[in-house]
C-alpha positions as protocol buffer text, in pm:
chain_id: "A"
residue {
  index: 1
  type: UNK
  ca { x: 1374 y: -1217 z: -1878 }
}
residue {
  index: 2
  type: UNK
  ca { x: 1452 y: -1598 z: -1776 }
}
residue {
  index: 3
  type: UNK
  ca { x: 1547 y: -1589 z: -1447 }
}
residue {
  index: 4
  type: UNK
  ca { x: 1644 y: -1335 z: -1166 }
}
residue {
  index: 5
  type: UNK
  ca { x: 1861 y: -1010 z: -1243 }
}
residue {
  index: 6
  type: UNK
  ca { x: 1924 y: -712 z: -1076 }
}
residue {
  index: 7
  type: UNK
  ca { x: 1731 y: -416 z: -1069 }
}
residue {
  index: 8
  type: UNK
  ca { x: 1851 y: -73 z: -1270 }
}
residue {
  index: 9
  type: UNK
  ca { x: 1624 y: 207 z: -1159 }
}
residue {
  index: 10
  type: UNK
  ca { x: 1249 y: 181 z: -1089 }
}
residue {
  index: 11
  type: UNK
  ca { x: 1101 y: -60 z: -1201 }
}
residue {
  index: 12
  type: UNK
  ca { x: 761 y: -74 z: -1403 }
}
residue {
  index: 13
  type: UNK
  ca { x: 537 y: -400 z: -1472 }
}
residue {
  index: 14
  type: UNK
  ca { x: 308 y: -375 z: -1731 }
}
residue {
  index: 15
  type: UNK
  ca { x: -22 y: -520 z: -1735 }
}
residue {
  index: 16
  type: UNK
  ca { x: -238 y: -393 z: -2082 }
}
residue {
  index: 17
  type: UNK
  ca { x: -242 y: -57 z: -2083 }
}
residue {
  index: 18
  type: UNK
  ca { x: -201 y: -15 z: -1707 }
}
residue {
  index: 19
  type: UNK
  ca { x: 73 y: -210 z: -1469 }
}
residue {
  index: 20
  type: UNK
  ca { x: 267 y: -27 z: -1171 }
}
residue {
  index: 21
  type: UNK
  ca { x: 598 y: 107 z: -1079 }
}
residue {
  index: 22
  type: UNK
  ca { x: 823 y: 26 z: -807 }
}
residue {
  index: 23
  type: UNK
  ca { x: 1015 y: 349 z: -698 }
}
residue {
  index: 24
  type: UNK
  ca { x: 1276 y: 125 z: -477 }
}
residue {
  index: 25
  type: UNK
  ca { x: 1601 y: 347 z: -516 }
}
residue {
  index: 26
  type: UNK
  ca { x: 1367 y: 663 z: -337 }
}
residue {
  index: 27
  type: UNK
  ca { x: 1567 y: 814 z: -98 }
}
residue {
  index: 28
  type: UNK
  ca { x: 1275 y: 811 z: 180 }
}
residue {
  index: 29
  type: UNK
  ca { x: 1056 y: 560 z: 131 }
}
residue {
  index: 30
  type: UNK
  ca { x: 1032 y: 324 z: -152 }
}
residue {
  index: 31
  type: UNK
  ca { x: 669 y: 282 z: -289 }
}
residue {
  index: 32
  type: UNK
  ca { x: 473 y: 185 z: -613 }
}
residue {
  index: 33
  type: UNK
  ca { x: 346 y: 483 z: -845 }
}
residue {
  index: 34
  type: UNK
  ca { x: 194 y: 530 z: -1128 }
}
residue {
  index: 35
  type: UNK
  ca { x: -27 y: 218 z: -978 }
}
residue {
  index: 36
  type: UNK
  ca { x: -259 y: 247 z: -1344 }
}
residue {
  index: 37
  type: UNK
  ca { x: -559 y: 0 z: -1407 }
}
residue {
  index: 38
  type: UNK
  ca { x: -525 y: -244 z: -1694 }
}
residue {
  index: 39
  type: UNK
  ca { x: -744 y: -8 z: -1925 }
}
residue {
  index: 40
  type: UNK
  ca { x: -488 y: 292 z: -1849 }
}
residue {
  index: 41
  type: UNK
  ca { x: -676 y: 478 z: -1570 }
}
residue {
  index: 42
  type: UNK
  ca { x: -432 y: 619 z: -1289 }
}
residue {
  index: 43
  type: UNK
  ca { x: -565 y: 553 z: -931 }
}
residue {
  index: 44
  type: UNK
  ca { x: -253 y: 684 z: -691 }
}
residue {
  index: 45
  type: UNK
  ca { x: -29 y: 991 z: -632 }
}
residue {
  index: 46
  type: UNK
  ca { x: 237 y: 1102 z: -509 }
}
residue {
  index: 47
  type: UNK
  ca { x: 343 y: 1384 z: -257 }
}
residue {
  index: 48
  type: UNK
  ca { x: 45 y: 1586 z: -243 }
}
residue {
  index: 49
  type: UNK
  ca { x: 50 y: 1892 z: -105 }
}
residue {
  index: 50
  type: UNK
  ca { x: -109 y: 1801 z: 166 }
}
residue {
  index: 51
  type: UNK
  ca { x: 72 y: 1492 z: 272 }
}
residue {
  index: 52
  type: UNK
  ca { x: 412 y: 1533 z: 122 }
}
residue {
  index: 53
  type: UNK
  ca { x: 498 y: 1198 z: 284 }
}
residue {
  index: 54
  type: UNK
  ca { x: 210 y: 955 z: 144 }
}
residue {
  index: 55
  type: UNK
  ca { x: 375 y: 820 z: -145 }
}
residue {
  index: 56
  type: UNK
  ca { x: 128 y: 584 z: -424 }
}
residue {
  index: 57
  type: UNK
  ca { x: 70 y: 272 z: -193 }
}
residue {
  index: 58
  type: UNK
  ca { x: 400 y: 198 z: 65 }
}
residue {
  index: 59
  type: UNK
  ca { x: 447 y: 24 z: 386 }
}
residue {
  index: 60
  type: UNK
  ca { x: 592 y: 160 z: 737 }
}
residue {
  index: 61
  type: UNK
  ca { x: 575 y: 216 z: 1087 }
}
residue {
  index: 62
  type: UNK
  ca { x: 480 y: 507 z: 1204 }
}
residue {
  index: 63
  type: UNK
  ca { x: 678 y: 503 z: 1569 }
}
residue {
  index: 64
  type: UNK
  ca { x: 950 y: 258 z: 1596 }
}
residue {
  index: 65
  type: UNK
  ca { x: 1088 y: 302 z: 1970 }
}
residue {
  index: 66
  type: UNK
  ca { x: 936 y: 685 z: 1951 }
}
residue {
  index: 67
  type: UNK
  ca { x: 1131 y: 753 z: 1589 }
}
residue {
  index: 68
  type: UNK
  ca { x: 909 y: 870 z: 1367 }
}
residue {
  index: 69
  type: UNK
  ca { x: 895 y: 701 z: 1034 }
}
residue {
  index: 70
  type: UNK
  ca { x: 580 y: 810 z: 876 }
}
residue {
  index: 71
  type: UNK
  ca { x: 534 y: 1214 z: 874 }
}
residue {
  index: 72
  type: UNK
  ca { x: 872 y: 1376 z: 727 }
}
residue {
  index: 73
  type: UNK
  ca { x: 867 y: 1718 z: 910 }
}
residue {
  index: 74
  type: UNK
  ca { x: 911 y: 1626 z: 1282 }
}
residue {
  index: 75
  type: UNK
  ca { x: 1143 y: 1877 z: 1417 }
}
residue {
  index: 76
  type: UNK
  ca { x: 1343 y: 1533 z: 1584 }
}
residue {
  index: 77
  type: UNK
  ca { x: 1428 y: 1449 z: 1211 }
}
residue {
  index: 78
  type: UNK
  ca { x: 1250 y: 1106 z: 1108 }
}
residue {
  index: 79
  type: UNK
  ca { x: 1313 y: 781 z: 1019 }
}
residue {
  index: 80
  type: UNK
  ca { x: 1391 y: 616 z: 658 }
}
residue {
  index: 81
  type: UNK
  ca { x: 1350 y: 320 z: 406 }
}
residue {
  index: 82
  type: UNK
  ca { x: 1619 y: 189 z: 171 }
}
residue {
  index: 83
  type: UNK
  ca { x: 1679 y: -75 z: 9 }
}
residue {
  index: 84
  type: UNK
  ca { x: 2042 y: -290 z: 104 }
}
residue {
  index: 85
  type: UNK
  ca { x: 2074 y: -276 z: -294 }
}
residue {
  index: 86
  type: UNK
  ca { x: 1947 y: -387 z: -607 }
}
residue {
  index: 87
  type: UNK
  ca { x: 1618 y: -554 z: -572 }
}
residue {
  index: 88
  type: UNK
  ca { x: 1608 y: -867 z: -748 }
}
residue {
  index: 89
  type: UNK
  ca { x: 1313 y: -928 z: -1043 }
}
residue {
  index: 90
  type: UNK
  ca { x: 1216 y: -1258 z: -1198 }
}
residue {
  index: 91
  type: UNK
  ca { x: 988 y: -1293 z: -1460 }
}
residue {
  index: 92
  type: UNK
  ca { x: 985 y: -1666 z: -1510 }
}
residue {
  index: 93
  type: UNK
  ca { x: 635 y: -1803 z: -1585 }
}
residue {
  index: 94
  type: UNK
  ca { x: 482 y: -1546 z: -1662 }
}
residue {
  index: 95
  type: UNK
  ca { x: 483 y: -1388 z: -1337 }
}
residue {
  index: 96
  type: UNK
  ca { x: 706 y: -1098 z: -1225 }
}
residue {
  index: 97
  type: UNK
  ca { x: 842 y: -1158 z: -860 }
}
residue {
  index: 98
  type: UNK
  ca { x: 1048 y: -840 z: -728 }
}
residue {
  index: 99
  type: UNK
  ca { x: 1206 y: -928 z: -384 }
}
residue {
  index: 100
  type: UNK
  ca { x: 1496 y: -774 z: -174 }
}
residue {
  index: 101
  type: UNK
  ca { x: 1601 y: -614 z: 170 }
}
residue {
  index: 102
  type: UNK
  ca { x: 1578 y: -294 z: 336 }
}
residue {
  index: 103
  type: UNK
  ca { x: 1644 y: -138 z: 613 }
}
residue {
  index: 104
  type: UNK
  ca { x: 1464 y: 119 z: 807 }
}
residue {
  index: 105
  type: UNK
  ca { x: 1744 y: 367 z: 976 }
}
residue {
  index: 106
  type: UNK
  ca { x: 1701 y: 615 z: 1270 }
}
residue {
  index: 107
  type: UNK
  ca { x: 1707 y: 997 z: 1253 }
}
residue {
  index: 108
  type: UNK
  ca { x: 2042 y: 958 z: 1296 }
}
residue {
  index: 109
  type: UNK
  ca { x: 2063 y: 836 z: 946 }
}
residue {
  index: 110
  type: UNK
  ca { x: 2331 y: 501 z: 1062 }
}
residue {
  index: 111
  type: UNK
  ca { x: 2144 y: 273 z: 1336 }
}
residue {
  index: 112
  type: UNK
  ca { x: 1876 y: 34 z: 1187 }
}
residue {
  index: 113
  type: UNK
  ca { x: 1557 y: 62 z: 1381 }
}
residue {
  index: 114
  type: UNK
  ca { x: 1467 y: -279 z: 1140 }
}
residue {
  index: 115
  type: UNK
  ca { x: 1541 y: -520 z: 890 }
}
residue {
  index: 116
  type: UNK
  ca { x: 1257 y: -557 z: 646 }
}
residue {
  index: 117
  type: UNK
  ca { x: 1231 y: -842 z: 393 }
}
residue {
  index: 118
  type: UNK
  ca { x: 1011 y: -747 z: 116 }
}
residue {
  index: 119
  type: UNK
  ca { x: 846 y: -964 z: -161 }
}
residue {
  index: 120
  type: UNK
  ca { x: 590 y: -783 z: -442 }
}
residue {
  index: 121
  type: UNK
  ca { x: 428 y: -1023 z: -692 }
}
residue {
  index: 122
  type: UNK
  ca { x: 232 y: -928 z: -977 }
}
residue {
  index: 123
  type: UNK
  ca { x: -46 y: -1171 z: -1072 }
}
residue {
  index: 124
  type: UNK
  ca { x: -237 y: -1179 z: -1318 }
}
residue {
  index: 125
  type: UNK
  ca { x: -626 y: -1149 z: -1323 }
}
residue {
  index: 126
  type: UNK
  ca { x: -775 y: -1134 z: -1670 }
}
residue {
  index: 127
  type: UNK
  ca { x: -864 y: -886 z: -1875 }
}
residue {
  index: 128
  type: UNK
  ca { x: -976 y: -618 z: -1646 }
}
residue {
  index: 129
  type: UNK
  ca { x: -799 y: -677 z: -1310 }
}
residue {
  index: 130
  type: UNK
  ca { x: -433 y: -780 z: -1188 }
}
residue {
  index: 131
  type: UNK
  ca { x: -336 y: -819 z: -804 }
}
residue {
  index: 132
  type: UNK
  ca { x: 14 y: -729 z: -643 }
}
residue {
  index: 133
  type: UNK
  ca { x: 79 y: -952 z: -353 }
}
residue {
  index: 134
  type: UNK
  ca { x: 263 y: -797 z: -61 }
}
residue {
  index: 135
  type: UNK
  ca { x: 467 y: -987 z: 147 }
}
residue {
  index: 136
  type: UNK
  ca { x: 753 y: -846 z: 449 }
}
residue {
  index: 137
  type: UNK
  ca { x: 847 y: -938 z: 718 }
}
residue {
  index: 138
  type: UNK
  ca { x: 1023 y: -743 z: 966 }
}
residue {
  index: 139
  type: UNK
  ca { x: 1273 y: -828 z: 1178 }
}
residue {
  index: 140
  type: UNK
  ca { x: 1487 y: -660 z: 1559 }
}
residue {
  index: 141
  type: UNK
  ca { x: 1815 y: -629 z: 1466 }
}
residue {
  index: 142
  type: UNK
  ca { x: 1842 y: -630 z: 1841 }
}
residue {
  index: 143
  type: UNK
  ca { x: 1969 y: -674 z: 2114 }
}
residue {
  index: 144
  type: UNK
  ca { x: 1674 y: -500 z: 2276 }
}
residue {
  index: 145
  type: UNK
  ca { x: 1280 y: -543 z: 2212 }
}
residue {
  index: 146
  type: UNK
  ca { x: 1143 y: -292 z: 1988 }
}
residue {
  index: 147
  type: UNK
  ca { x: 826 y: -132 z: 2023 }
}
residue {
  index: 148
  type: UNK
  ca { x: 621 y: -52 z: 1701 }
}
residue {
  index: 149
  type: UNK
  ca { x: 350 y: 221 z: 1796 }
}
residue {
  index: 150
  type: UNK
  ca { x: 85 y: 440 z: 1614 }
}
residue {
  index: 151
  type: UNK
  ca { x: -46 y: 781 z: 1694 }
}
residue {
  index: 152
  type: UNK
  ca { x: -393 y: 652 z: 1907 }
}
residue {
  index: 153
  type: UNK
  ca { x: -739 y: 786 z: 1688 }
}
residue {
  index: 154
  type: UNK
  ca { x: -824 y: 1126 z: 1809 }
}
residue {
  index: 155
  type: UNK
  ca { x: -1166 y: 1112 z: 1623 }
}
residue {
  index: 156
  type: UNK
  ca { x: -1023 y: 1247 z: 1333 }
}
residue {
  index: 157
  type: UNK
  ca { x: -672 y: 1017 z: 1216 }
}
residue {
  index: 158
  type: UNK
  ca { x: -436 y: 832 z: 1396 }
}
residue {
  index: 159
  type: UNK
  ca { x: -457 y: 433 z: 1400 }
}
residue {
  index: 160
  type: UNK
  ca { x: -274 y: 401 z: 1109 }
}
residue {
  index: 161
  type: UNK
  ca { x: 17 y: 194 z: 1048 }
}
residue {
  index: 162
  type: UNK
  ca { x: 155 y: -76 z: 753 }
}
residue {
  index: 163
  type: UNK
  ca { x: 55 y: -89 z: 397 }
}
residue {
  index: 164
  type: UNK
  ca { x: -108 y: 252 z: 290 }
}
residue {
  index: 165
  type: UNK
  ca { x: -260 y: 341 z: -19 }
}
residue {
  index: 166
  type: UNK
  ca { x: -323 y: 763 z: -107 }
}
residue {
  index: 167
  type: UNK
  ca { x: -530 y: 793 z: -416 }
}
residue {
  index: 168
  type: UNK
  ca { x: -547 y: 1081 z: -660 }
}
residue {
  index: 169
  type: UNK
  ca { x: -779 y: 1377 z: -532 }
}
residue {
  index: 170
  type: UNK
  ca { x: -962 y: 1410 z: -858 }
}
residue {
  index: 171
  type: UNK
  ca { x: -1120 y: 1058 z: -876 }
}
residue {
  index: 172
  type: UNK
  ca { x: -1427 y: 1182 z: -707 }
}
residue {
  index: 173
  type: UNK
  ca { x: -1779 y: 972 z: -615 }
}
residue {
  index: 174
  type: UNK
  ca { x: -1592 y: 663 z: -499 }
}
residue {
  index: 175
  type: UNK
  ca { x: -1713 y: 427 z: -207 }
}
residue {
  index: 176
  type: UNK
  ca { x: -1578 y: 197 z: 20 }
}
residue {
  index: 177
  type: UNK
  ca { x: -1714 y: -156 z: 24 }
}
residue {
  index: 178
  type: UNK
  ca { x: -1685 y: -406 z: 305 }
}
residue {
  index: 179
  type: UNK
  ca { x: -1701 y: -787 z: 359 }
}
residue {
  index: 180
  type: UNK
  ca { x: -2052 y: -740 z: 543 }
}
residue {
  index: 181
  type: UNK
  ca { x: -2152 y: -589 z: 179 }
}
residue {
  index: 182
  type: UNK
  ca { x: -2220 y: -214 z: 352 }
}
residue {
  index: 183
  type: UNK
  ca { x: -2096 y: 76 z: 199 }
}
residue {
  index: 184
  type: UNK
  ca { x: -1904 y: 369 z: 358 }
}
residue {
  index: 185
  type: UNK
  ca { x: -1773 y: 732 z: 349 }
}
residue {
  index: 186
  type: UNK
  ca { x: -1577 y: 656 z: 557 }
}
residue {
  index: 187
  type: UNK
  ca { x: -1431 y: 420 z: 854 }
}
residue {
  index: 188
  type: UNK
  ca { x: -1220 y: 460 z: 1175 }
}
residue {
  index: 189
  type: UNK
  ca { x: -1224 y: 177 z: 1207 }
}
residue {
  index: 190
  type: UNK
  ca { x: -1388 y: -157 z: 1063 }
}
residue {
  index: 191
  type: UNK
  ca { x: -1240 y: -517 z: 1104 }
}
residue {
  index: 192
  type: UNK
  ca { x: -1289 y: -677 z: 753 }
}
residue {
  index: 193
  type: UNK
  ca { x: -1114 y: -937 z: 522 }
}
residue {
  index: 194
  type: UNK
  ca { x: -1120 y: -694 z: 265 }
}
residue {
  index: 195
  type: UNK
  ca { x: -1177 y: -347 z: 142 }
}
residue {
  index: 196
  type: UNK
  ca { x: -1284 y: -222 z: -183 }
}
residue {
  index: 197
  type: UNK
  ca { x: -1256 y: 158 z: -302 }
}
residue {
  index: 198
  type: UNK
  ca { x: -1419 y: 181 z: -627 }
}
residue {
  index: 199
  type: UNK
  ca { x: -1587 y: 489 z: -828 }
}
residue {
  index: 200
  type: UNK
  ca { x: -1543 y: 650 z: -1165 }
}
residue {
  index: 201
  type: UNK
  ca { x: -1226 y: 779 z: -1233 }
}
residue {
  index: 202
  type: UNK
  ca { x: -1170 y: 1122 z: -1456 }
}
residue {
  index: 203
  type: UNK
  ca { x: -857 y: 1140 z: -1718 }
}
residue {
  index: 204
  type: UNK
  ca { x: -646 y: 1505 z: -1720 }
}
residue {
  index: 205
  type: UNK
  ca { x: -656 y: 1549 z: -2046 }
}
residue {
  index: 206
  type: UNK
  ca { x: -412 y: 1429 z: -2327 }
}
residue {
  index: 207
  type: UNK
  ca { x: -101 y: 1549 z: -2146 }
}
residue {
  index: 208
  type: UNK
  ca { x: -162 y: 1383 z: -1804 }
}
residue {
  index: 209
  type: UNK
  ca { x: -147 y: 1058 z: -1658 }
}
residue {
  index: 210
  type: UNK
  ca { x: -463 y: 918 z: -1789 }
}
residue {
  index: 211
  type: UNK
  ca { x: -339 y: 1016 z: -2133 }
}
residue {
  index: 212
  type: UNK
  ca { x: -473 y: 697 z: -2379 }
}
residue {
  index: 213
  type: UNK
  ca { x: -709 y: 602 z: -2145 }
}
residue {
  index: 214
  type: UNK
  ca { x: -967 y: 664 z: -2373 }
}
residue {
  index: 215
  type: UNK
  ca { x: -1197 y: 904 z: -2169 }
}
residue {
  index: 216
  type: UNK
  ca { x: -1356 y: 892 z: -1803 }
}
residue {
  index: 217
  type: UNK
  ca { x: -1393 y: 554 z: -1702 }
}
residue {
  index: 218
  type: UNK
  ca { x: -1391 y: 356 z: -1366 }
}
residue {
  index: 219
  type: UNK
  ca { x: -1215 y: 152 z: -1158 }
}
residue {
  index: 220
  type: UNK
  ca { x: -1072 y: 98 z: -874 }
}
residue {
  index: 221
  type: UNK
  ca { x: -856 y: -112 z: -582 }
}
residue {
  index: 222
  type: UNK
  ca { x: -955 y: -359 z: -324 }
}
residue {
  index: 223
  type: UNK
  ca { x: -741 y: -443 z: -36 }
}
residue {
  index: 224
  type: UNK
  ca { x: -719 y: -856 z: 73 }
}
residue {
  index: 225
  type: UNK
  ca { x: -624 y: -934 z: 446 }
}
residue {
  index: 226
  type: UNK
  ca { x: -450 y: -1287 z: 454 }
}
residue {
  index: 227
  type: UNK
  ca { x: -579 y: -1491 z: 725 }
}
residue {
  index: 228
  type: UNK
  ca { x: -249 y: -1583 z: 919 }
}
residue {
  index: 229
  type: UNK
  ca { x: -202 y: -1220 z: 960 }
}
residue {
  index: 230
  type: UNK
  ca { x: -150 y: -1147 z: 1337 }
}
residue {
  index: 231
  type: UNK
  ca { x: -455 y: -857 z: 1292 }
}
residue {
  index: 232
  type: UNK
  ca { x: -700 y: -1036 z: 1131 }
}
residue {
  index: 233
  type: UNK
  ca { x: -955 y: -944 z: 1039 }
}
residue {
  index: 234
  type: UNK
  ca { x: -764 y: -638 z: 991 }
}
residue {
  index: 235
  type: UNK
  ca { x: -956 y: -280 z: 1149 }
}
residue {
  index: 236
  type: UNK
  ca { x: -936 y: -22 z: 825 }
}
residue {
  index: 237
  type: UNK
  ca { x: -899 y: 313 z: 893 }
}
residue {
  index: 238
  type: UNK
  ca { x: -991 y: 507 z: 527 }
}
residue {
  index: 239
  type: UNK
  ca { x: -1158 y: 770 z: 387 }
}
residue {
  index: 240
  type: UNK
  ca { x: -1308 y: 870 z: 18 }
}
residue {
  index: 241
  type: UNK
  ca { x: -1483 y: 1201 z: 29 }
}
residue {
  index: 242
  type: UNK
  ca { x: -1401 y: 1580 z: 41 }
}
residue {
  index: 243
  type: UNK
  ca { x: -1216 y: 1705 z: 334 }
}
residue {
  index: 244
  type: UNK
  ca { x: -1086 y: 1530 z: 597 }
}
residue {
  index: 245
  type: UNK
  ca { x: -763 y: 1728 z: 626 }
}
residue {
  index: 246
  type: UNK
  ca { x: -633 y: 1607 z: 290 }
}
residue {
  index: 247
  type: UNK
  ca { x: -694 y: 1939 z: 106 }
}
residue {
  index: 248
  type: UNK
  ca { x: -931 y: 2081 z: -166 }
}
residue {
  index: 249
  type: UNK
  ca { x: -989 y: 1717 z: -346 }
}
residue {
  index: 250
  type: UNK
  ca { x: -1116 y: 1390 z: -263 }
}
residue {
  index: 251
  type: UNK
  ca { x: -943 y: 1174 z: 28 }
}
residue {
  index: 252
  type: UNK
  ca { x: -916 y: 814 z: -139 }
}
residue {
  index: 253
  type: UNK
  ca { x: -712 y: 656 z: 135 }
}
residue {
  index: 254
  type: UNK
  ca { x: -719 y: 321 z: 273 }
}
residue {
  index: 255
  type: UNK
  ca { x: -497 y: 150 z: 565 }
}
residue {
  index: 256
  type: UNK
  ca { x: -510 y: -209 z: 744 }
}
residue {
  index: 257
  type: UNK
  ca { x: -397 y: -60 z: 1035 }
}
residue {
  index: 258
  type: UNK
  ca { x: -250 y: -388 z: 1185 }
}
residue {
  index: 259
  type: UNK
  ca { x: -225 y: -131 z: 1509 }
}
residue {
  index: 260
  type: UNK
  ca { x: -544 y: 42 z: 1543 }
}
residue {
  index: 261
  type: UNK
  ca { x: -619 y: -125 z: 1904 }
}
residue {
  index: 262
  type: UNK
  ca { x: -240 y: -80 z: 2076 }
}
residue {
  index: 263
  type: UNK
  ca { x: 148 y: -122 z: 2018 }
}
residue {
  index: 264
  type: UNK
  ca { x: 341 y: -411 z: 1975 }
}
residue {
  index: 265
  type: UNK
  ca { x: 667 y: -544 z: 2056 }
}
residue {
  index: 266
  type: UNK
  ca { x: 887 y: -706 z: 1839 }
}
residue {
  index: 267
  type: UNK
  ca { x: 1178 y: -895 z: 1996 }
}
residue {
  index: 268
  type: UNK
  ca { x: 1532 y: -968 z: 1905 }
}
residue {
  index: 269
  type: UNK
  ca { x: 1494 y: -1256 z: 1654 }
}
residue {
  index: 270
  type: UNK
  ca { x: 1111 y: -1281 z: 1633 }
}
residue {
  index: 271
  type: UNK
  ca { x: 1013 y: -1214 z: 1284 }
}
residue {
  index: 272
  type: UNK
  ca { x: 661 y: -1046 z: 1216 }
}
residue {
  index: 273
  type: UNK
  ca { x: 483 y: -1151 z: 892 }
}
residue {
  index: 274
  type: UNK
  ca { x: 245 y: -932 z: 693 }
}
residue {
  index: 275
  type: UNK
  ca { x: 66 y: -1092 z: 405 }
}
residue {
  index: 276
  type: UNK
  ca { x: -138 y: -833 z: 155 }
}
residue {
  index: 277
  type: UNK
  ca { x: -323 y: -865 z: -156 }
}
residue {
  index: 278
  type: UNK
  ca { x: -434 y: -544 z: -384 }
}
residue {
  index: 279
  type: UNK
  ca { x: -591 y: -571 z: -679 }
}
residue {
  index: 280
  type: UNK
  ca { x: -611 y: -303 z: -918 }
}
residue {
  index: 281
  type: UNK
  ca { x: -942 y: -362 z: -1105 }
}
residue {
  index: 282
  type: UNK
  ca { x: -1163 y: -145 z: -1402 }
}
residue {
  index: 283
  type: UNK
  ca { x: -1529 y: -135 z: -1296 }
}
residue {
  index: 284
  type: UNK
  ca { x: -1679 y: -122 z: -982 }
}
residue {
  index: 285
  type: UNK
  ca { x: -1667 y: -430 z: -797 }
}
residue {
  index: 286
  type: UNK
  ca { x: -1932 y: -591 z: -560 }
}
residue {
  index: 287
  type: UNK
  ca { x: -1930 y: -790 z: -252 }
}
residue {
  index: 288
  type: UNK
  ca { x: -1965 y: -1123 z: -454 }
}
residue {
  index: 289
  type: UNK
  ca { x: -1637 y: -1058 z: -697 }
}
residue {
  index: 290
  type: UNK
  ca { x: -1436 y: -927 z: -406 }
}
residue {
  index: 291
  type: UNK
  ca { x: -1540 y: -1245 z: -158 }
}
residue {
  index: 292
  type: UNK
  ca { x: -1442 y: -1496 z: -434 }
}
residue {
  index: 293
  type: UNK
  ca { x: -1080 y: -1293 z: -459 }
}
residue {
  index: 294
  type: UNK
  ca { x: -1020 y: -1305 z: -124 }
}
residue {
  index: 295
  type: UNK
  ca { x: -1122 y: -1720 z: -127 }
}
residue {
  index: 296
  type: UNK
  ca { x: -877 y: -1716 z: -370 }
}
residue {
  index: 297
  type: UNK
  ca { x: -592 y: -1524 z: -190 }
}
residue {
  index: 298
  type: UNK
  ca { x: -667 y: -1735 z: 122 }
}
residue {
  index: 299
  type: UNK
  ca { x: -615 y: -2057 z: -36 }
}
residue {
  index: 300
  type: UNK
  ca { x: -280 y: -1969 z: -195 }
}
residue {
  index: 301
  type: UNK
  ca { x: 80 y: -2058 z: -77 }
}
């Protein structure tokens, strides 16, 4: 591929053995998954049991004007993502670029709540890493403010909002890492340029998702808060141990919840700008490699 072209169904960039898969044609929320590790290893899922919602890594709202966009099972009905068509995909040098529009519609399935523009790029990393950049940027369709809200941290959840990532349950003994080089459990919440989740990750067998990975092995994701972002540093609201309310298996969730402290507003014709960069690394990483990504991810256009 040359230049631009439509998109036909999800679509999957590879990266080695490993690369990620944009679902954009789901009918509720369009997400990435498999999101796989260049050795093979698979870090996400997908409608789990528990939260048949969380979808691989994704971006929404939770309340937009009170409509519910994040939990599908209010009894109010909820809100949805789709995409205005055909996302476009360029693979000119050497980098694949998938961009296009969506728009977020009210329980009433017809009136758009927002216009989203939405931008993934996959770069690149080496051997063992590769990072998908991020990019929307919402907009009112108007003619009234909007008013993007949360559910307020209870001392259990709430505080989330924007770009979410819902790992598998079985990759057990992972941390979290932050930019002050500590090391969590858990945190609700922590302001940080970046977060990694890293820990060893076990295959199903020869008929699941791992399958070729070539036995247990580790890896993991680390989440990059651009500095123009109206939140940063970013509070992180995530979670990698048993419990939690997300079943029988490990949590493995991470959100810059761009929210955590309060609402915002966003006005007719007063775009909002999120800028996020995930990379999807084997190993574990440490403070040192995950400081000189986000230097990196800073200083880029």
């Amino acid at each position: 591929m040359t230049g631009p072209e439509a998109a036909e169904g999800p679509i999957r960039v590879t990266e080695g053995a490993g690369g990620w898969t944009y679902v954009w044609d789901h009918p509720r929320k369009p997400h990435l998954h498999p999101v796989t590790t260049p050795s093979g290893l698979v870090l996400t899922q997908v409608e789990p049991e528990d939260h048949p919602w969380q979808r691989g890594l994704w971006f929404v709202v939770k309340f937009v004007d009170g409509d519910n966009f994040w939990e599908e099972y209010d009894p109010g009905g909820w809100g949805v993502q789709r995409h205005d068509g055909p996302p476009s995909v360029d693979s000119s040098g050497g980098v694949t670029t998938v961009e296009g529009d969506l728009s977020w519609l009210r329980p009433d399935g017809t009136t758009v709540a927002v216009r989203e523009h939405r931008r993934l790029r996959h770069v690149p990393l080496g051997d063992s890493a590769y990072a998908i950049d991020w990019d929307v940027t919402l907009a009112n369709p108007g003619p009234e403010p909007s008013v993007l809200d949360r559910s307020p941290y209870n001392g259990l959840w709430g505080g989330y909002s924007g770009l979410a990532f819902r790992g598998r349950s079985d990759w057990t003994g992972t941390r979290l890492l932050l930019d002050d080089g500590s090391e969590h459990e858990r945190v609700a919440p922590h302001r940080s340029r970046w977060l990694d989740l890293s820990g060893p990750t076990v295959p199903t067998g020869p008929d699941g998702p791992d399958a070729g990975a070539g036995g247990n092995g580790a890896g993991g994701v680390c989440v990059l808060d651009h500095p123009a972002n109206a939140s940063f540093p970013v509070p992180f609201y995530a979670t990698c141990r048993a419990g939690l309310g997300y079943g029988e298996g490990w949590s493995n969730t991470v959100y810059p919840s761009f929210l955590w402290d309060g609402p915002a507003t966003l006005g007719p014709g007063e775009p909002l700008r999120f800028r996020y960069r995930v990379i999807v690394h084997d190993g574990v990483w440490g403070a040192d490699r995950a400081d000189a990504a986000w230097a990196d991810f800073a200083g880029a256009d």
